[in-house]
MDAnalysis code that builds the backbone (N, CA, C; Angstrom):
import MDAnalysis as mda
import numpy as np

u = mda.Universe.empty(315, n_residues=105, atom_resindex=np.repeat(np.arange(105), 3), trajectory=True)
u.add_TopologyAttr("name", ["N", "CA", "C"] * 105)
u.add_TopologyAttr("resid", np.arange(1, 106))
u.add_TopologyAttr("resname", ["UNK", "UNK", "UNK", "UNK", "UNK", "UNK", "UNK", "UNK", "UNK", "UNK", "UNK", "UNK", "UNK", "UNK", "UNK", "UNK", "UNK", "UNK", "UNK", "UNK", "UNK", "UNK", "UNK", "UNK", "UNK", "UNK", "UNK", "UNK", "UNK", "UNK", "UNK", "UNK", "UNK", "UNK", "UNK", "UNK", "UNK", "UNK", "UNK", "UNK", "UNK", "UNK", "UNK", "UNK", "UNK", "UNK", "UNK", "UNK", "UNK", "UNK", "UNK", "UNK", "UNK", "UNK", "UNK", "UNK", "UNK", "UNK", "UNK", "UNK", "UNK", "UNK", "UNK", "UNK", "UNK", "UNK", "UNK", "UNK", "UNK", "UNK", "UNK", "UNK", "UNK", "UNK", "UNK", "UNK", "UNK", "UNK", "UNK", "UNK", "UNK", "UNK", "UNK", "UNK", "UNK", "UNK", "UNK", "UNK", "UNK", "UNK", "UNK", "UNK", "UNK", "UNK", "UNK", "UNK", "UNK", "UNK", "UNK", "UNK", "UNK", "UNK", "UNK", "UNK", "UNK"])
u.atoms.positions = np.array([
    [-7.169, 8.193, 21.637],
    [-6.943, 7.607, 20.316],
    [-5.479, 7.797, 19.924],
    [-4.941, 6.865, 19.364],
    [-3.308, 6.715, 18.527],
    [-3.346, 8.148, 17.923],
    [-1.774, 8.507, 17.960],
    [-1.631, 9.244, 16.498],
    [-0.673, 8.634, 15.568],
    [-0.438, 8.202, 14.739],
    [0.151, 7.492, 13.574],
    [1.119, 8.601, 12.975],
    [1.892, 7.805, 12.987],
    [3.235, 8.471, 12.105],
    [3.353, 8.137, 10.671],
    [2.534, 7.380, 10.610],
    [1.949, 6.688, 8.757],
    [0.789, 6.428, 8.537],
    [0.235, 6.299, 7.984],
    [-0.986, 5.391, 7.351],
    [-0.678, 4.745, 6.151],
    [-0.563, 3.506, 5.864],
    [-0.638, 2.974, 4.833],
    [-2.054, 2.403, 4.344],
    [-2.596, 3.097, 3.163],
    [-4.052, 2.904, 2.771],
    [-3.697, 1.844, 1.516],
    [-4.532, 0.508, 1.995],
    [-4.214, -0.372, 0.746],
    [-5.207, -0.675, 0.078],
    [-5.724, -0.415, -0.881],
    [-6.740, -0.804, -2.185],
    [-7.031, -2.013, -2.134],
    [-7.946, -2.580, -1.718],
    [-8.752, -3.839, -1.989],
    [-10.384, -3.714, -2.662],
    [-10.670, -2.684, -3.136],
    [-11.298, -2.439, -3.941],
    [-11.945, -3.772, -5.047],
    [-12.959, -4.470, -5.296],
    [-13.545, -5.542, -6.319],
    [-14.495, -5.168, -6.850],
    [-14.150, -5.022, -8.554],
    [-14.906, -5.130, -9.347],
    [-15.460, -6.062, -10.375],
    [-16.845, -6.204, -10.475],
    [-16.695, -7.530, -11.576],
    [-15.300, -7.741, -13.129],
    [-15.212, -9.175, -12.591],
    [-14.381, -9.209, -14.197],
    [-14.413, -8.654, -15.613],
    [-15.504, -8.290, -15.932],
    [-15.878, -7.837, -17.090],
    [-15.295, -6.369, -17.016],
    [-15.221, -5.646, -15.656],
    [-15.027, -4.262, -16.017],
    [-13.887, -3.809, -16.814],
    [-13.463, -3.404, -17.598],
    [-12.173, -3.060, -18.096],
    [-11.127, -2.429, -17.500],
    [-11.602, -1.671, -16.684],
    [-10.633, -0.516, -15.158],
    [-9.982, -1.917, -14.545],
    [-10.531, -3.117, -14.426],
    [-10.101, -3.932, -13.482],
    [-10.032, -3.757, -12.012],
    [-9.132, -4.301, -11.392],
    [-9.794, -3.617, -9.852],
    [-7.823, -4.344, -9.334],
    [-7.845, -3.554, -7.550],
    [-6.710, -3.754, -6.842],
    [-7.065, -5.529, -6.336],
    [-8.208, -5.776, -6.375],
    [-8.330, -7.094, -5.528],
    [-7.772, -7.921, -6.063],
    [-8.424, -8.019, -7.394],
    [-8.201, -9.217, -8.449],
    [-6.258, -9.355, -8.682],
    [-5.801, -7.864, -8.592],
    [-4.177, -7.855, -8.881],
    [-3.475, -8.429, -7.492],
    [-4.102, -8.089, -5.889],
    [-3.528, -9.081, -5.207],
    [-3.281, -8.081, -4.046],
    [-4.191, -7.114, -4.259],
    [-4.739, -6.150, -3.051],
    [-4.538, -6.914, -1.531],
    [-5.602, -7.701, -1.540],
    [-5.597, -8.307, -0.084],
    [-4.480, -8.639, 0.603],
    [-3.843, -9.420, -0.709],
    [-2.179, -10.250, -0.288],
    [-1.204, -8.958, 0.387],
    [-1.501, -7.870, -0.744],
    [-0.587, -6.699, -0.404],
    [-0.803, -6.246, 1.175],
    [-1.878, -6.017, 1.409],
    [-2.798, -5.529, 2.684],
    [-2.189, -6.707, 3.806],
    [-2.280, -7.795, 3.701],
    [-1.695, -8.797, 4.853],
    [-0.597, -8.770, 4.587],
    [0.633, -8.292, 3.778],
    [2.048, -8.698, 3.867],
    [2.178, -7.333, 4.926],
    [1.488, -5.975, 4.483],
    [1.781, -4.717, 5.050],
    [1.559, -5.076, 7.087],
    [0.319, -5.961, 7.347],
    [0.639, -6.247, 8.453],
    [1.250, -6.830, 9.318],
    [1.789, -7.759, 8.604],
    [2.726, -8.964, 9.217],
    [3.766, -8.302, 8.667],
    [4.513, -7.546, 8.296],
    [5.659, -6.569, 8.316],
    [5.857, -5.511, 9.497],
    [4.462, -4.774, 9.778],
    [4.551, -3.978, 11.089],
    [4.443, -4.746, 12.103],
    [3.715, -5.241, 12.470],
    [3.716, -6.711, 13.577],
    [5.211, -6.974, 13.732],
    [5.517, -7.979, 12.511],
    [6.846, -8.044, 12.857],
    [7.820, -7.341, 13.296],
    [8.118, -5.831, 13.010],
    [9.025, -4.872, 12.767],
    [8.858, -4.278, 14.796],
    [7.563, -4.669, 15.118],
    [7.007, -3.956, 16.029],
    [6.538, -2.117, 15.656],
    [5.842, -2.339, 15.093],
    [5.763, -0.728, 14.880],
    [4.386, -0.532, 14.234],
    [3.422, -1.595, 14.983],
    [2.286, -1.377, 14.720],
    [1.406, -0.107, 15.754],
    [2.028, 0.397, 16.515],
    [1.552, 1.367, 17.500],
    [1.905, 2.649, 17.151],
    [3.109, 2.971, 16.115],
    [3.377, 3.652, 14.921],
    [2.967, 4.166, 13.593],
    [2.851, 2.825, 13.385],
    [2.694, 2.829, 11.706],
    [0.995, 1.980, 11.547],
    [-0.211, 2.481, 10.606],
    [-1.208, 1.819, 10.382],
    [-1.589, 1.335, 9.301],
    [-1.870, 0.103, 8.490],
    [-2.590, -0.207, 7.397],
    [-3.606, -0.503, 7.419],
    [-4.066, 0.517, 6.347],
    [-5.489, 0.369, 6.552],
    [-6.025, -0.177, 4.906],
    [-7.357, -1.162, 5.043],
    [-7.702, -0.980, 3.707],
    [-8.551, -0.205, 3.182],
    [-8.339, -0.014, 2.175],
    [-9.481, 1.348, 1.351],
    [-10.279, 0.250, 0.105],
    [-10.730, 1.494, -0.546],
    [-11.811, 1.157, -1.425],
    [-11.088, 1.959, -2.419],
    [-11.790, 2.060, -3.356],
    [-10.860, 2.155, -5.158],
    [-10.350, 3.964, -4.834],
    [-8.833, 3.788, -5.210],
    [-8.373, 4.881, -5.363],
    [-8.474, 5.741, -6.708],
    [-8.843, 5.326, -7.563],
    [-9.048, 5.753, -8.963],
    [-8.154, 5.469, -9.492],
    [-6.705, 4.579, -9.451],
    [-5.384, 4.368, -10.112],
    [-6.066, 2.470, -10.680],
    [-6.881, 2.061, -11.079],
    [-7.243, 0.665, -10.953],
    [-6.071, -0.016, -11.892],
    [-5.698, 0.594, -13.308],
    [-4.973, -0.225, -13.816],
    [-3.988, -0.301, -13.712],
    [-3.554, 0.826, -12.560],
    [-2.148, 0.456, -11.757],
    [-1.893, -0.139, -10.483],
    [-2.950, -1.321, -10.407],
    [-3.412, -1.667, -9.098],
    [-2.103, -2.931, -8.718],
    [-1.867, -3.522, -8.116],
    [-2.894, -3.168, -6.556],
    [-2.069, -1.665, -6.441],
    [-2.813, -1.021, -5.829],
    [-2.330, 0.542, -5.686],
    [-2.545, 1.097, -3.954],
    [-1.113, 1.894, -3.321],
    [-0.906, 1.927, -2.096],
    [-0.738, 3.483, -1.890],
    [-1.430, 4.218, -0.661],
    [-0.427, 5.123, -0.802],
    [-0.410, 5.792, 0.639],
    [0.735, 6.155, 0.955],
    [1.109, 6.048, 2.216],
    [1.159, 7.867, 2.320],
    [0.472, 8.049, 3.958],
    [0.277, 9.768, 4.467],
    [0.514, 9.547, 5.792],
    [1.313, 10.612, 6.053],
    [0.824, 11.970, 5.549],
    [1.742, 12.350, 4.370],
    [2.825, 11.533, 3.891],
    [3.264, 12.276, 2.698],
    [2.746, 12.120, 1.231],
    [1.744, 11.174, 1.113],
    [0.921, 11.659, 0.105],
    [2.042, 10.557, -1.464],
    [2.822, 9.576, -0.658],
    [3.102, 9.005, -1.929],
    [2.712, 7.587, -2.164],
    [2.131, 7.349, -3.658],
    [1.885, 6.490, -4.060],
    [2.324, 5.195, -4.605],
    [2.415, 3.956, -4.219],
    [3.397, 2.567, -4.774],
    [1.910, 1.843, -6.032],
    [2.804, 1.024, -6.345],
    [2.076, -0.098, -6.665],
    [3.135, -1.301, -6.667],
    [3.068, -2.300, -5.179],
    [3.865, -3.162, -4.757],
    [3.144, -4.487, -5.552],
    [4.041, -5.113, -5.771],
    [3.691, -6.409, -6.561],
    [4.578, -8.083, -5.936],
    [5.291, -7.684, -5.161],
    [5.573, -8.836, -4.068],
    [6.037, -8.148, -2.189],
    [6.410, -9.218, -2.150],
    [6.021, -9.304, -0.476],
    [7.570, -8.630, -0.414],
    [8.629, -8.405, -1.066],
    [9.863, -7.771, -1.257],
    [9.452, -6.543, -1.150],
    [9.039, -6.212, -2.319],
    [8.330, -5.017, -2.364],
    [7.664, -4.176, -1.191],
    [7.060, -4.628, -0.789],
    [6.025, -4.301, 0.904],
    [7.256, -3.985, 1.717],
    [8.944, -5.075, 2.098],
    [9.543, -4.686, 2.947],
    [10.324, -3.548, 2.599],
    [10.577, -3.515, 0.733],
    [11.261, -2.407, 1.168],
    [10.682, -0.990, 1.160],
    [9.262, -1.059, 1.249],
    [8.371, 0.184, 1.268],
    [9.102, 0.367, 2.878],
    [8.420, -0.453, 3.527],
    [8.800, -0.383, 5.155],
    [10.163, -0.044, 5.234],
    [11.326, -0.816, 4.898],
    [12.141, -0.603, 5.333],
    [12.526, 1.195, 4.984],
    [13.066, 1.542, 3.660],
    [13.350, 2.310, 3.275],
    [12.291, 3.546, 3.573],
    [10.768, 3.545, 3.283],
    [10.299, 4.423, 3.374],
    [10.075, 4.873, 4.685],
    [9.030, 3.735, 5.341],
    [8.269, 4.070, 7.041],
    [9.353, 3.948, 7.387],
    [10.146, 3.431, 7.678],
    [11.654, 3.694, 9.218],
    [12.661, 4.596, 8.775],
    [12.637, 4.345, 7.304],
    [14.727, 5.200, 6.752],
    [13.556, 6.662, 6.805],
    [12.686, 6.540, 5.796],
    [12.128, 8.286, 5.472],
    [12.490, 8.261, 4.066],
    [12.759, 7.077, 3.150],
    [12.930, 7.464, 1.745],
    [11.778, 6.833, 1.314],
    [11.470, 7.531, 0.385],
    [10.486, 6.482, -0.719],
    [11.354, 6.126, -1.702],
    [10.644, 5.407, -1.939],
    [11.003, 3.887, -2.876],
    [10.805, 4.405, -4.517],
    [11.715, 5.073, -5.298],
    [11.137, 5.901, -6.627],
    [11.244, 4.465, -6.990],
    [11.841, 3.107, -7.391],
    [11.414, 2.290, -8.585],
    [10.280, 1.665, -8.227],
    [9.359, 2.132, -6.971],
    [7.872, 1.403, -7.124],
    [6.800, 2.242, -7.273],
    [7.167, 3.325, -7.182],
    [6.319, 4.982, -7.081],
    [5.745, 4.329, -8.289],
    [4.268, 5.271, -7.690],
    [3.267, 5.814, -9.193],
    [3.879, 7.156, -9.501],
    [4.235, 7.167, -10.833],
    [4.044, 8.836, -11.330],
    [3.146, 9.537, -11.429],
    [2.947, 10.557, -11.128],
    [2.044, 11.798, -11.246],
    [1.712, 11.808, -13.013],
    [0.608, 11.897, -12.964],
    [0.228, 12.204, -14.585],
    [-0.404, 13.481, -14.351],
])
């Protein structure tokens, strides 16, 4: 079995409309989840780096909501910009990205 130098866990999580929490799907989860692969694909560094999708992280109204381990930090990416410069800067440089970070509450 691989060992991964990342995991990127992406929230595609759906809840009915009515719920008030809202959900990562409806904000564009999936989209997020396919830009994250066709970025490693592209980059070649899918034998590296993994996205995976998850189920509700408990952050819903900060959705779509991402968060990448083993270091344990959290995005909420909102375009396909966004996704590269998670990749670029975070998975290859080693920085995270503080203007897309979730804050710690």
């Amino acid at each position: 079995m691989a060992r991964f130098e990342h995991h990127v866990f992406v929230c595609v999580n759906e809840r009915s409309s009515e719920d008030p929490r809202g959900c990562c799907a409806s904000a564009g989860g999936g989209e997020i989840r396919g830009w994250f692969s066709e970025e490693l694909k592209a980059r070649g560094l899918k034998r590296r780096i993994r996205s995976n999708k998850a189920g509700c992280l408990d952050l819903c109204a900060r959705g779509p909501v991402v968060v990448v381990y083993p270091e344990g930090v959290w995005y909420s990416p909102r375009s396909r910009s966004d996704v590269q410069r998670i990749v670029e800067e975070h998975l290859v440089d080693g920085n995270p990205v503080a203007a897309l970070r979730i804050p710690r509450t």
